[in-house]
N, CA, C, O and CB atoms as a CASP TS submission, in Angstrom:
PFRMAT TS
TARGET T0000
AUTHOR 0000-0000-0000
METHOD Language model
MODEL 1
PARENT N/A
ATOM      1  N   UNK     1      -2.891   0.575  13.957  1.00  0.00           N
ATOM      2  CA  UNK     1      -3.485  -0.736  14.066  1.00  0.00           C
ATOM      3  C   UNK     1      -2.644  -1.733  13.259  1.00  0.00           C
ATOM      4  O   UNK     1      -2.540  -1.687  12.033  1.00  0.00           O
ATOM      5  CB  UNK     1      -4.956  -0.716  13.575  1.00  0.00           C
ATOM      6  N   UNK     2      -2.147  -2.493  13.924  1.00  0.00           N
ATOM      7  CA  UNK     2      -1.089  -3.800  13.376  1.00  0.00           C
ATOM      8  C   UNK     2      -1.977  -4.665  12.346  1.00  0.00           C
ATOM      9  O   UNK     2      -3.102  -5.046  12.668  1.00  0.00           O
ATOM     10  CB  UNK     2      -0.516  -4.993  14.833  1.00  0.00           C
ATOM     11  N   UNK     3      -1.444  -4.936  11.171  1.00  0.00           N
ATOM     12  CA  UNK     3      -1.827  -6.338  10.163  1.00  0.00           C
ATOM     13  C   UNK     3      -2.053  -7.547  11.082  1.00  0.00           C
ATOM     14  O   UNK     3      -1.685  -7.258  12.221  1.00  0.00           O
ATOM     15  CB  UNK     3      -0.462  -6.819   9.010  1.00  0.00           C
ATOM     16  N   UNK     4      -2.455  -8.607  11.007  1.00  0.00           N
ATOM     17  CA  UNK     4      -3.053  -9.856  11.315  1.00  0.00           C
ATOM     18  C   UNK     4      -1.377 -10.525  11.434  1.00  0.00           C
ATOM     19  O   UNK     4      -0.884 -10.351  12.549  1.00  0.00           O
ATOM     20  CB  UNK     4      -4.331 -10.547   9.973  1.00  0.00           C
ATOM     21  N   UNK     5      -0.713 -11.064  10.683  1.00  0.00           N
ATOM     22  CA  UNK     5       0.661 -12.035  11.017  1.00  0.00           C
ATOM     23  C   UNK     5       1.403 -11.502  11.528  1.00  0.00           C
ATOM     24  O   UNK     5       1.831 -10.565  10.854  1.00  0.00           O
ATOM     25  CB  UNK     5       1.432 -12.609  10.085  1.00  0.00           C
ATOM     26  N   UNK     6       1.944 -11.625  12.687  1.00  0.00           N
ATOM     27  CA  UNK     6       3.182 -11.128  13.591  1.00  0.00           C
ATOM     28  C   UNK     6       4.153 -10.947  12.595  1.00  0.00           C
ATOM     29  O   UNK     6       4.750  -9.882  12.439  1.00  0.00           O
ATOM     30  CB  UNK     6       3.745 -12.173  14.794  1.00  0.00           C
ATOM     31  N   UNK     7       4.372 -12.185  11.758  1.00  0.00           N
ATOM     32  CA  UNK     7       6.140 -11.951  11.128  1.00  0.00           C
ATOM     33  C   UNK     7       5.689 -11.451  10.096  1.00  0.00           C
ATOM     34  O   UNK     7       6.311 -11.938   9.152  1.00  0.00           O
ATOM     35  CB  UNK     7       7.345 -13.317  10.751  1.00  0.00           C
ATOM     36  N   UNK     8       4.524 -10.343   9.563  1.00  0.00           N
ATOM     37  CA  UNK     8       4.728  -9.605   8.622  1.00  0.00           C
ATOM     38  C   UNK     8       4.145  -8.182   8.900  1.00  0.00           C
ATOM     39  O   UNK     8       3.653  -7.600   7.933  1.00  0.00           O
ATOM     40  CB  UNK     8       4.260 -10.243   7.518  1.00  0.00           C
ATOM     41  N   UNK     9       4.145  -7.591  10.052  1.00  0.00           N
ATOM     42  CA  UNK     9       3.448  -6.553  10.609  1.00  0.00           C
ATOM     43  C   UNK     9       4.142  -5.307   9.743  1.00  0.00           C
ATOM     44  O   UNK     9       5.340  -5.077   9.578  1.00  0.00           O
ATOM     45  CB  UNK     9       3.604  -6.511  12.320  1.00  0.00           C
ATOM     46  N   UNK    10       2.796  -4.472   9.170  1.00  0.00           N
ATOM     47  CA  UNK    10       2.877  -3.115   8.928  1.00  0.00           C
ATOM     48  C   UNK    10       1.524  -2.484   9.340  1.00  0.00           C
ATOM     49  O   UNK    10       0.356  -2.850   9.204  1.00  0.00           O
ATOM     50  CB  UNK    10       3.239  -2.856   7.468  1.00  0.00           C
ATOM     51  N   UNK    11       2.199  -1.247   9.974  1.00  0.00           N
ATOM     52  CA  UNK    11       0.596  -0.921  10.211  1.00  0.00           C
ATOM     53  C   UNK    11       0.344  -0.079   9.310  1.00  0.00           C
ATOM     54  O   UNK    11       1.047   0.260   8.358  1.00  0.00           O
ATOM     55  CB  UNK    11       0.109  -0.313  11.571  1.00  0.00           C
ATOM     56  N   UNK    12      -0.926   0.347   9.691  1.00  0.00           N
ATOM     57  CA  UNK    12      -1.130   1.494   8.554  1.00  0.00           C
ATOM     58  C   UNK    12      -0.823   2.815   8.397  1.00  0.00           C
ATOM     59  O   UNK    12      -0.927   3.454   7.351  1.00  0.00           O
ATOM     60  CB  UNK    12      -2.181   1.654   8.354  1.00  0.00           C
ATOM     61  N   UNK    13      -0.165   3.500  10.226  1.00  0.00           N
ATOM     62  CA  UNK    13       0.522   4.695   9.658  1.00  0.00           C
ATOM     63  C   UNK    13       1.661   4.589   9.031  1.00  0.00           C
ATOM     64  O   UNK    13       2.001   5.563   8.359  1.00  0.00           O
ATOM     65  CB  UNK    13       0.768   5.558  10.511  1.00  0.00           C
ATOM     66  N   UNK    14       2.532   3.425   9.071  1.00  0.00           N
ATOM     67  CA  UNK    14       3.673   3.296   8.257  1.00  0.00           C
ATOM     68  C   UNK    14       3.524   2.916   7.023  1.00  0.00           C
ATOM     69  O   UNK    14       4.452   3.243   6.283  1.00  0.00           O
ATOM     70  CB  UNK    14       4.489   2.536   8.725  1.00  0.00           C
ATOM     71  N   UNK    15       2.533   2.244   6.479  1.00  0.00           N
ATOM     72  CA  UNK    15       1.919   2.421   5.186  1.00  0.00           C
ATOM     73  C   UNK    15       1.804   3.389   4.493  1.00  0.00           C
ATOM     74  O   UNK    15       2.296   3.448   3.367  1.00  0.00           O
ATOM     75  CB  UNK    15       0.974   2.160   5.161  1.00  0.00           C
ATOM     76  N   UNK    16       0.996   4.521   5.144  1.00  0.00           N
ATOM     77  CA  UNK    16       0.423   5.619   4.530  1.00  0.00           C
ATOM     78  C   UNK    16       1.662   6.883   4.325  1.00  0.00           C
ATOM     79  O   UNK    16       1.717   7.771   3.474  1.00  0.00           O
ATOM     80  CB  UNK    16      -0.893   6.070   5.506  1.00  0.00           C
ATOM     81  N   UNK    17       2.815   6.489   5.727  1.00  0.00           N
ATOM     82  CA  UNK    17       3.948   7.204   5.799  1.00  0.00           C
ATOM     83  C   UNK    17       5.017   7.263   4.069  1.00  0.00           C
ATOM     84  O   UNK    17       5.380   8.130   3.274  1.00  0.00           O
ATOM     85  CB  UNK    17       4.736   6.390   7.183  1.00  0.00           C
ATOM     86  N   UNK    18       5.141   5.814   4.222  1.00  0.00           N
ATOM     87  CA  UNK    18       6.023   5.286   3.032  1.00  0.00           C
ATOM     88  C   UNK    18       4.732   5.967   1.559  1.00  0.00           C
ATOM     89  O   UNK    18       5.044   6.613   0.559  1.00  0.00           O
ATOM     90  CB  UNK    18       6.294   2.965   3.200  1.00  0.00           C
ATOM     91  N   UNK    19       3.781   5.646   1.851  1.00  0.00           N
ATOM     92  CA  UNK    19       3.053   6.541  -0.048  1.00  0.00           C
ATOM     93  C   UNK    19       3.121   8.347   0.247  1.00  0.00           C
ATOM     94  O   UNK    19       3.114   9.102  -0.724  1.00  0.00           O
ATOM     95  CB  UNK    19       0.451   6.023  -0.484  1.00  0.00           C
ATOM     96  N   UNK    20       3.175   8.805   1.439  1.00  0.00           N
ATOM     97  CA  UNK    20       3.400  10.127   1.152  1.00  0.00           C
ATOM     98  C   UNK    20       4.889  10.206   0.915  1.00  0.00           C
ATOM     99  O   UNK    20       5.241  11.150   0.207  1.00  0.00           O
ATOM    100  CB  UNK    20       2.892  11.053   2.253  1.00  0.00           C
ATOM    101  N   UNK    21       5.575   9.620   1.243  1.00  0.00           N
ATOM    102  CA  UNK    21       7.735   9.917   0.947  1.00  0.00           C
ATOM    103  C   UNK    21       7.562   9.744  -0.298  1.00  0.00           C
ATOM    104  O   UNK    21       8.207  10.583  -0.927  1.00  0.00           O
ATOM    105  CB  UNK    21       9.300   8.582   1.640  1.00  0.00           C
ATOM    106  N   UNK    22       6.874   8.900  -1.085  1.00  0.00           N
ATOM    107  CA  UNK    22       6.785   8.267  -2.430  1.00  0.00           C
ATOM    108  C   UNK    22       6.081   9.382  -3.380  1.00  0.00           C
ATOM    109  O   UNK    22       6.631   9.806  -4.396  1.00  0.00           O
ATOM    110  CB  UNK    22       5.892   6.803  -2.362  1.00  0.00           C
ATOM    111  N   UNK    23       4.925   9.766  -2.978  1.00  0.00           N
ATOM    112  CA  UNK    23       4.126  10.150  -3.933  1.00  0.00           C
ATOM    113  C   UNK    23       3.711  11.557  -3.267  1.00  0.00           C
ATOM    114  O   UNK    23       2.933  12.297  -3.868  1.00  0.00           O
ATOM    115  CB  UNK    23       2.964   9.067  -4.274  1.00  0.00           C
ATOM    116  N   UNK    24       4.076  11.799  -2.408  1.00  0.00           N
ATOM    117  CA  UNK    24       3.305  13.316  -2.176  1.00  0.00           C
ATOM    118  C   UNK    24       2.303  13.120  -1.174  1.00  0.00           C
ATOM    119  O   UNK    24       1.615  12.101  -1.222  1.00  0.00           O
ATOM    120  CB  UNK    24       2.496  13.969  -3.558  1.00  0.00           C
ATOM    121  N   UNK    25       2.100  14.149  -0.084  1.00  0.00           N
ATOM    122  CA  UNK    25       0.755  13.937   0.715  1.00  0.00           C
ATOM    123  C   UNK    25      -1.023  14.427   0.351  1.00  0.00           C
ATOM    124  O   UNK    25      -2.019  14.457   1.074  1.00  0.00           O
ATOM    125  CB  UNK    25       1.135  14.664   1.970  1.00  0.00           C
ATOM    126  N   UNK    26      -0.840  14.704  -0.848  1.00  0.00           N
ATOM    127  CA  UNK    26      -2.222  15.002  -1.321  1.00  0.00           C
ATOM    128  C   UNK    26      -2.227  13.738  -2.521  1.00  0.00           C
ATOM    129  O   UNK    26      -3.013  12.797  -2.415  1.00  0.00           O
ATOM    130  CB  UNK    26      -2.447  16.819  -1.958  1.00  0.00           C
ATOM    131  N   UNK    27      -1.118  13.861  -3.823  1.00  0.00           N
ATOM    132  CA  UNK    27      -1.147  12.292  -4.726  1.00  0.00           C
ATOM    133  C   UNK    27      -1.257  11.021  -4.013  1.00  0.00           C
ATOM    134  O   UNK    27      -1.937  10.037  -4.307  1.00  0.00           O
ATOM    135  CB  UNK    27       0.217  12.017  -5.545  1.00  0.00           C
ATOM    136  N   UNK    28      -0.531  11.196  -3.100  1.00  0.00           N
ATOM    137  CA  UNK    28      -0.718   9.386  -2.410  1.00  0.00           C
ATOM    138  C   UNK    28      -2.170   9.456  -2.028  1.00  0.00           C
ATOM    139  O   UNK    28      -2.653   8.462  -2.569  1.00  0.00           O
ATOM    140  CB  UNK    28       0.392   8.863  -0.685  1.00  0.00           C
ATOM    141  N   UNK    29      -3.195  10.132  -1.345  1.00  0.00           N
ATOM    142  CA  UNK    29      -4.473  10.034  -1.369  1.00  0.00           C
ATOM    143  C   UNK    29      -5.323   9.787  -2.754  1.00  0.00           C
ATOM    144  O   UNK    29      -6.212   8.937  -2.796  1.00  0.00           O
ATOM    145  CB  UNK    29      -4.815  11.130  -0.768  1.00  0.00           C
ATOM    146  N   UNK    30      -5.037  10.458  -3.683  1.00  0.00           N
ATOM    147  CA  UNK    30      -5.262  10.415  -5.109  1.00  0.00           C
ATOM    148  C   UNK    30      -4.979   9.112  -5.773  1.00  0.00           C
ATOM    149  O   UNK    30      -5.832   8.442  -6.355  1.00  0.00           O
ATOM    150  CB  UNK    30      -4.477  11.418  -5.738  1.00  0.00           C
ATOM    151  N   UNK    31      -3.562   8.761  -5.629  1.00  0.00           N
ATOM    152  CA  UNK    31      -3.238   7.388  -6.179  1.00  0.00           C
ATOM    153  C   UNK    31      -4.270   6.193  -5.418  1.00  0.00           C
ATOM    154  O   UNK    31      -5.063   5.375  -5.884  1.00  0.00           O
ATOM    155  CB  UNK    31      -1.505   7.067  -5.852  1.00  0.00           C
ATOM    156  N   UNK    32      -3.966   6.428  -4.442  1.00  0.00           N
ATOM    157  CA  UNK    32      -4.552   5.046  -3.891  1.00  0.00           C
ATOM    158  C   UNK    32      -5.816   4.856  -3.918  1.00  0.00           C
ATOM    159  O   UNK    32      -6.061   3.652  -3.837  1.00  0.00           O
ATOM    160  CB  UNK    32      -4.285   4.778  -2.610  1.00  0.00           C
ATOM    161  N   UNK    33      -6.952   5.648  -4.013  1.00  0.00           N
ATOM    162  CA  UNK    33      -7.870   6.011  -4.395  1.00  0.00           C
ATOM    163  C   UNK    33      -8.814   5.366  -6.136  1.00  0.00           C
ATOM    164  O   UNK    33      -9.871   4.747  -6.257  1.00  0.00           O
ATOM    165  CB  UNK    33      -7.370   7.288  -4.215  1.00  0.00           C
ATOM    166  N   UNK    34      -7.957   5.809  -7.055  1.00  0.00           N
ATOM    167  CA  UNK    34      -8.064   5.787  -8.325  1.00  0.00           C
ATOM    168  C   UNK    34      -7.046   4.863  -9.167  1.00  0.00           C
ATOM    169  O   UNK    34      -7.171   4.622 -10.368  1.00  0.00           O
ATOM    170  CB  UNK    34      -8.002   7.079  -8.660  1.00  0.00           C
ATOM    171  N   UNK    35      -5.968   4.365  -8.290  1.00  0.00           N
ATOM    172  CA  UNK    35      -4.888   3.098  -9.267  1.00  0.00           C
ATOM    173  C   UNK    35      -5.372   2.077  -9.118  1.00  0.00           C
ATOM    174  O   UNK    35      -5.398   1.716  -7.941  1.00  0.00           O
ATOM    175  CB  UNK    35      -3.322   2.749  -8.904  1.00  0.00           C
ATOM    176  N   UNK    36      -6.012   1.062 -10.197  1.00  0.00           N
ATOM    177  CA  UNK    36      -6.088  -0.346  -9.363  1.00  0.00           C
ATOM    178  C   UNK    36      -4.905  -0.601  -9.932  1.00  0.00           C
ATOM    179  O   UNK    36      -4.204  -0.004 -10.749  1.00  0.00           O
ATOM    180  CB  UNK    36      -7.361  -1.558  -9.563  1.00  0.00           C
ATOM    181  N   UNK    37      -4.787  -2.032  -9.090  1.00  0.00           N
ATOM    182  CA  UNK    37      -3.654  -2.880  -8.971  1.00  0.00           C
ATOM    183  C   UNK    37      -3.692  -4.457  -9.571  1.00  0.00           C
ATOM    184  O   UNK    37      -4.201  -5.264  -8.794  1.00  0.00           O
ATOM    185  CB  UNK    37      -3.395  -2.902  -7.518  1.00  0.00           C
ATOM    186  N   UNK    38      -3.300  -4.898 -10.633  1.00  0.00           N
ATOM    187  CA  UNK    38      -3.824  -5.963 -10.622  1.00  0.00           C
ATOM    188  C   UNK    38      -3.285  -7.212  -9.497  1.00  0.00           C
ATOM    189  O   UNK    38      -3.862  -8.297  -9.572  1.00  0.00           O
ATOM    190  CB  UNK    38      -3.723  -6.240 -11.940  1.00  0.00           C
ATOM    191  N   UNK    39      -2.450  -7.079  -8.718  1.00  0.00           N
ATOM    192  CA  UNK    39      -1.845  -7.579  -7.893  1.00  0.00           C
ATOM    193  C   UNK    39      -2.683  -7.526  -6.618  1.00  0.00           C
ATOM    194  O   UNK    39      -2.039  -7.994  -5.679  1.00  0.00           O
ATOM    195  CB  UNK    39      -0.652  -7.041  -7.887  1.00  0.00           C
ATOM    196  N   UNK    40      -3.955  -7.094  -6.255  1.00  0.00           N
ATOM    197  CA  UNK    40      -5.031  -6.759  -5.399  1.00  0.00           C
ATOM    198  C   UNK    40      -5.867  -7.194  -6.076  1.00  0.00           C
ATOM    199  O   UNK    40      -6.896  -7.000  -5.428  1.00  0.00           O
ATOM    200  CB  UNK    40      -5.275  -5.493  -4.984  1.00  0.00           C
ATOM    201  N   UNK    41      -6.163  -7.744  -7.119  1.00  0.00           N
ATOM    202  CA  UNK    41      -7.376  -8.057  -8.285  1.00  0.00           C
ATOM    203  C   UNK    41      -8.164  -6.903  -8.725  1.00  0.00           C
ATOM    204  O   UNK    41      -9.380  -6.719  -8.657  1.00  0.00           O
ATOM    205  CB  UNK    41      -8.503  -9.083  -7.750  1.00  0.00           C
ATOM    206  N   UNK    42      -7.030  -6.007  -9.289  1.00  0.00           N
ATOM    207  CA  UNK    42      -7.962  -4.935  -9.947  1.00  0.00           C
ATOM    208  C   UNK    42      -8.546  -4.337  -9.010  1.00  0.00           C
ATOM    209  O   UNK    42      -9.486  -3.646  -9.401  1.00  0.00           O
ATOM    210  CB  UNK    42      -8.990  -5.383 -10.867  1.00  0.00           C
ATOM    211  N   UNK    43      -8.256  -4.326  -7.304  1.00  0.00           N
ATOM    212  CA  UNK    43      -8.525  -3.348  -6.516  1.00  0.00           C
ATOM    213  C   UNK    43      -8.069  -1.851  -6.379  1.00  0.00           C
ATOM    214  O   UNK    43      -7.210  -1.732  -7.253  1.00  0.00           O
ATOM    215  CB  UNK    43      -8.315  -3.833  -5.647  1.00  0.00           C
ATOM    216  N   UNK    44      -8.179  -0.858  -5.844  1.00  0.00           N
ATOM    217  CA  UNK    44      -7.398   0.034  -5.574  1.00  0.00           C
ATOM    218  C   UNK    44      -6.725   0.033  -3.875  1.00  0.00           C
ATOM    219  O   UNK    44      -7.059  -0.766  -3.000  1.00  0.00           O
ATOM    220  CB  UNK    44      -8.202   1.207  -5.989  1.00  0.00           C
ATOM    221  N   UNK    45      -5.954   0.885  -3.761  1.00  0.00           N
ATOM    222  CA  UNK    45      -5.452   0.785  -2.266  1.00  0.00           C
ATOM    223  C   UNK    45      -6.253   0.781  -1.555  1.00  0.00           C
ATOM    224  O   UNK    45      -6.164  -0.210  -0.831  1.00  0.00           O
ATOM    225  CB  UNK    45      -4.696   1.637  -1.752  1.00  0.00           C
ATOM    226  N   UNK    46      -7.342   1.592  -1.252  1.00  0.00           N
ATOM    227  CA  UNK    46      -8.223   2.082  -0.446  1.00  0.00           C
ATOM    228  C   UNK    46      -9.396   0.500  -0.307  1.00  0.00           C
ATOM    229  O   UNK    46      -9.788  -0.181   0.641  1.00  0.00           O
ATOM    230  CB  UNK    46      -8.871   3.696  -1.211  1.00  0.00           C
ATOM    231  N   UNK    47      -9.612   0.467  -1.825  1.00  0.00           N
ATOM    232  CA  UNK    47     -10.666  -0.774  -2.191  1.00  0.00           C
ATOM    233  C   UNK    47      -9.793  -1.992  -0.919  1.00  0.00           C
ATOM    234  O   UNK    47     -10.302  -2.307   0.157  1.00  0.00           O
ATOM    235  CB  UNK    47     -10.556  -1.416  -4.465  1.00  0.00           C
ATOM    236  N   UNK    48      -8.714  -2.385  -1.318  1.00  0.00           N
ATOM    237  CA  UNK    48      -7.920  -3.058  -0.541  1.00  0.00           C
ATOM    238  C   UNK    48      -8.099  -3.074   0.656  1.00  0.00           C
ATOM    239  O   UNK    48      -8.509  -4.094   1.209  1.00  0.00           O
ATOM    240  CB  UNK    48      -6.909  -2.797  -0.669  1.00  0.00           C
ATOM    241  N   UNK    49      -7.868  -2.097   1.237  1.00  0.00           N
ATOM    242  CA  UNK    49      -7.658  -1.691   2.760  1.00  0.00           C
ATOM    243  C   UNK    49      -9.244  -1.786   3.013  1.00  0.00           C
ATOM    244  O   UNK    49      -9.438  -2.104   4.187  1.00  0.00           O
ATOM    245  CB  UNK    49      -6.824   0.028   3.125  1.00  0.00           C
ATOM    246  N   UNK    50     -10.642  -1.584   2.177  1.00  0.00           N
ATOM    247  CA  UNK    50     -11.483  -1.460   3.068  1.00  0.00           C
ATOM    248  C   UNK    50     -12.047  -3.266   3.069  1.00  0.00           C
ATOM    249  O   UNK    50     -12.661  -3.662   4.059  1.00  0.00           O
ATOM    250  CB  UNK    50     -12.594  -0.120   2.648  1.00  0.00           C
ATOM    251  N   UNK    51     -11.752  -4.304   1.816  1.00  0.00           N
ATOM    252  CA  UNK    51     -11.528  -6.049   2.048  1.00  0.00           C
ATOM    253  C   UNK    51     -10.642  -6.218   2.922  1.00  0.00           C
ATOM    254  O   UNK    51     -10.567  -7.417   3.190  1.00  0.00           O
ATOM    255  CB  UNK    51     -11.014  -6.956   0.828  1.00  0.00           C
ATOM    256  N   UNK    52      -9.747  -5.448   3.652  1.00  0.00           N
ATOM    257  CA  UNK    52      -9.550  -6.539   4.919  1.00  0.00           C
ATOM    258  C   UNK    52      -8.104  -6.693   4.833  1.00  0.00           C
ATOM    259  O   UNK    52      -7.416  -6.710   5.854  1.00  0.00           O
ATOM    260  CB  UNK    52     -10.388  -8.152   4.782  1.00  0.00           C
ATOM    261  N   UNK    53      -7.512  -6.826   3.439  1.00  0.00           N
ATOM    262  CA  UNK    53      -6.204  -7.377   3.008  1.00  0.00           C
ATOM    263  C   UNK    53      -5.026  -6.586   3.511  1.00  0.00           C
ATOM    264  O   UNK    53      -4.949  -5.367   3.362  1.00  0.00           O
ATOM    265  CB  UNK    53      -6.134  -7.437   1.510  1.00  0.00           C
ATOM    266  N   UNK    54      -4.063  -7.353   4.144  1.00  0.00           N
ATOM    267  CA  UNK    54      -2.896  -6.846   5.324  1.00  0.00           C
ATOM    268  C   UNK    54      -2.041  -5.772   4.655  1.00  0.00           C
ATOM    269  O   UNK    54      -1.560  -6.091   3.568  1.00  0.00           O
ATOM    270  CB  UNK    54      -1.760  -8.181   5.878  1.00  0.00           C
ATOM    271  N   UNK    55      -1.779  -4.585   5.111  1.00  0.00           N
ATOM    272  CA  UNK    55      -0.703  -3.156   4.792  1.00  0.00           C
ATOM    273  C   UNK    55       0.179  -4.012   3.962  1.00  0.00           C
ATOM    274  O   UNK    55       0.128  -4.000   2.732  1.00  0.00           O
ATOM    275  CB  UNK    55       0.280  -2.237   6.329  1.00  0.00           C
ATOM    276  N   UNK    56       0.937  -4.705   4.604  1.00  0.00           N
ATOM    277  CA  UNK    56       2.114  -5.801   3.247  1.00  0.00           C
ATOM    278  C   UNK    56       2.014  -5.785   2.713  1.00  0.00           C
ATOM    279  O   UNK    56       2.395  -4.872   1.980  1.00  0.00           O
ATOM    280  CB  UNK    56       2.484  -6.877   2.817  1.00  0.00           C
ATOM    281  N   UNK    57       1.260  -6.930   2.293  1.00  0.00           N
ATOM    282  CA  UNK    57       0.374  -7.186   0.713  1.00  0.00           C
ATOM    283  C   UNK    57      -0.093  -5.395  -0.206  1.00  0.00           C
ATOM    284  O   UNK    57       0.105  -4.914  -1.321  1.00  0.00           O
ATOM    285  CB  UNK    57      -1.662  -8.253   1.307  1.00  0.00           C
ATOM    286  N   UNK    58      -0.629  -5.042   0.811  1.00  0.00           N
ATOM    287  CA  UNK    58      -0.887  -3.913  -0.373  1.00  0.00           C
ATOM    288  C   UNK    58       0.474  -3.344  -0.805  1.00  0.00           C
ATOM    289  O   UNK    58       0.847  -3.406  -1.977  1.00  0.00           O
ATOM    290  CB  UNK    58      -1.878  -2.575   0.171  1.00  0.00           C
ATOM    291  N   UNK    59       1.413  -2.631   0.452  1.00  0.00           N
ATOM    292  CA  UNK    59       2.532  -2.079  -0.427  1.00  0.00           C
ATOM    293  C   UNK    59       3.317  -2.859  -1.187  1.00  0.00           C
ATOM    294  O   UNK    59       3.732  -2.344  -2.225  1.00  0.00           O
ATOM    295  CB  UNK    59       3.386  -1.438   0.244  1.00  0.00           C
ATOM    296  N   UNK    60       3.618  -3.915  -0.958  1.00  0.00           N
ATOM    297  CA  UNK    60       4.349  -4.925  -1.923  1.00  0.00           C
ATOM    298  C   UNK    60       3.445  -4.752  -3.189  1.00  0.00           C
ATOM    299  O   UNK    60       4.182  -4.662  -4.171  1.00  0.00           O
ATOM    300  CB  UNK    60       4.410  -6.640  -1.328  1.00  0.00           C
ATOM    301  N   UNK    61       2.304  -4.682  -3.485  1.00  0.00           N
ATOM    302  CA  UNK    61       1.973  -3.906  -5.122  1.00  0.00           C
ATOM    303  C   UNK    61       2.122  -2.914  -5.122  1.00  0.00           C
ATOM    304  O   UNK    61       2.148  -2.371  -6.226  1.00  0.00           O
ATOM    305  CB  UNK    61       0.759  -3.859  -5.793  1.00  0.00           C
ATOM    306  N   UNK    62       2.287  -2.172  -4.046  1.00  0.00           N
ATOM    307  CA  UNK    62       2.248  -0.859  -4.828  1.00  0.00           C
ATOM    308  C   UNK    62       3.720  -0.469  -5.458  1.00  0.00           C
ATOM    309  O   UNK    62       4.016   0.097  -6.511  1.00  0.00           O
ATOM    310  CB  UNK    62       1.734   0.361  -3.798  1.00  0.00           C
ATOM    311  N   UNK    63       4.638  -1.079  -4.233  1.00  0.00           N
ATOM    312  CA  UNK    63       6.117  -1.073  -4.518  1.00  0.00           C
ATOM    313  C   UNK    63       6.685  -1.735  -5.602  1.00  0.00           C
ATOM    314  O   UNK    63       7.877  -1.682  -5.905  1.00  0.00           O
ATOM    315  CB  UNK    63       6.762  -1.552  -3.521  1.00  0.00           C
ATOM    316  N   UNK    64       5.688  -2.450  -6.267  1.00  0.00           N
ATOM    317  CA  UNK    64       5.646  -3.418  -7.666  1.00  0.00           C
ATOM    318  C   UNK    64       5.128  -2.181  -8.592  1.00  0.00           C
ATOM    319  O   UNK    64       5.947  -1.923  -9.474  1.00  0.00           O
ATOM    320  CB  UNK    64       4.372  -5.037  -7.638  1.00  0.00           C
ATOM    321  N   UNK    65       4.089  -1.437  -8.607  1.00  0.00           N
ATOM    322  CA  UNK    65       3.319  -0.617  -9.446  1.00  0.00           C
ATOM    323  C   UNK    65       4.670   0.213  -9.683  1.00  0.00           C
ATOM    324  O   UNK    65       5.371   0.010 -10.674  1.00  0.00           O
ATOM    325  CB  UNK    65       1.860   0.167  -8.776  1.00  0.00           C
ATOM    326  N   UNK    66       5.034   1.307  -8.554  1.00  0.00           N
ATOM    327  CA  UNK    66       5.652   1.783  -8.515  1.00  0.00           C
ATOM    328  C   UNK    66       7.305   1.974  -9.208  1.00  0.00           C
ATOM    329  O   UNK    66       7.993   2.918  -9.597  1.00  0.00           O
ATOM    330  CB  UNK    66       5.305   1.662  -7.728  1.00  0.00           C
ATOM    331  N   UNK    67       7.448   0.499  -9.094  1.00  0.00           N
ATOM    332  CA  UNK    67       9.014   0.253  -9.354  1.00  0.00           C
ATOM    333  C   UNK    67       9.964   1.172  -8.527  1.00  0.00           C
ATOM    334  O   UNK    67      10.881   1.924  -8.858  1.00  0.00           O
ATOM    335  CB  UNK    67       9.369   0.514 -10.924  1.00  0.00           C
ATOM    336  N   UNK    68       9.451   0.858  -7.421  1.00  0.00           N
ATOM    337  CA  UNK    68      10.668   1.462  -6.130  1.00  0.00           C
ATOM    338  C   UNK    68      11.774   0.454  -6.379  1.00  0.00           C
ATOM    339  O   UNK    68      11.736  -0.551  -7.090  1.00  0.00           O
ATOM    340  CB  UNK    68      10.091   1.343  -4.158  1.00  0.00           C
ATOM    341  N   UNK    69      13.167   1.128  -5.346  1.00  0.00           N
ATOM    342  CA  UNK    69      13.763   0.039  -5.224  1.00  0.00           C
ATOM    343  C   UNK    69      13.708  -0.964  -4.195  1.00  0.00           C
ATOM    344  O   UNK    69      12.938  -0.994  -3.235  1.00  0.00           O
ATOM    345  CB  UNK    69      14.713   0.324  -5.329  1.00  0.00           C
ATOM    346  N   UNK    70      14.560  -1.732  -4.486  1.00  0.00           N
ATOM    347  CA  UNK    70      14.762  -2.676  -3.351  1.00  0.00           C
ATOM    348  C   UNK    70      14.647  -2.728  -1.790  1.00  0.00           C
ATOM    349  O   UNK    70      13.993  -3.403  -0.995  1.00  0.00           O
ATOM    350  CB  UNK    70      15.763  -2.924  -3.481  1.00  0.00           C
ATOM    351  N   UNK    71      15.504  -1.792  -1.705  1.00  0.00           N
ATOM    352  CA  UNK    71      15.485  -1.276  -0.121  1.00  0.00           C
ATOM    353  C   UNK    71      14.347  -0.872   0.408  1.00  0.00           C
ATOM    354  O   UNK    71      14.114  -0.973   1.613  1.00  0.00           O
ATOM    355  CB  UNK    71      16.304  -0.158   0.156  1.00  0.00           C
ATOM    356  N   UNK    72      13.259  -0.210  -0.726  1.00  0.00           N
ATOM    357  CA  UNK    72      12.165  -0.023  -0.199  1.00  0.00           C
ATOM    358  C   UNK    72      10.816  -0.720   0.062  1.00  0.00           C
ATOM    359  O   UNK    72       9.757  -0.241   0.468  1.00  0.00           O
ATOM    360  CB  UNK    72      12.031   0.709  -0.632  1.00  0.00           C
ATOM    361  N   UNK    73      11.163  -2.062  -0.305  1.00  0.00           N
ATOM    362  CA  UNK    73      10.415  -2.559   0.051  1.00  0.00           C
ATOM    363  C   UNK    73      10.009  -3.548   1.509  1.00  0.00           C
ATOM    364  O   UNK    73       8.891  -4.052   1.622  1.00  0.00           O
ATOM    365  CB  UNK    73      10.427  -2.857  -0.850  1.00  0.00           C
TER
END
């Protein structure tokens, strides 16, 4: 299911794709779950995703939390 702005589309299996490469396929359930973000207002991923707020926006904090690099975002 595609995000809301054309010129910023992520969906959410490519979301969820990029936190298991990152974190593992059982931790990325765990993380997102239990990290808030203050970049979500002290939401967590999940909290996030169930307000509405576009795949982007969330990984761009998480890729902030994280301190990935560049390319990965």
């Amino acid at each position: 299911m595609p995000t809301r702005r054309l010129g910023a589309i992520m969906r959410e299996t490519e979301f969820w794709e990029r936190m298991r490469t990152h974190l593992g396929p059982v931790y990325s359930q765990v993380w997102a779950s239990q990290h808030n973000l203050s970049e979500l207002g002290d939401r967590t991923v999940d909290e996030a995703m169930a307000a509405g707020i576009d795949c982007k926006t969330i990984w761009r904090a998480v890729w902030e939390a994280l301190e990935l690099p560049a390319s990965e975002r």
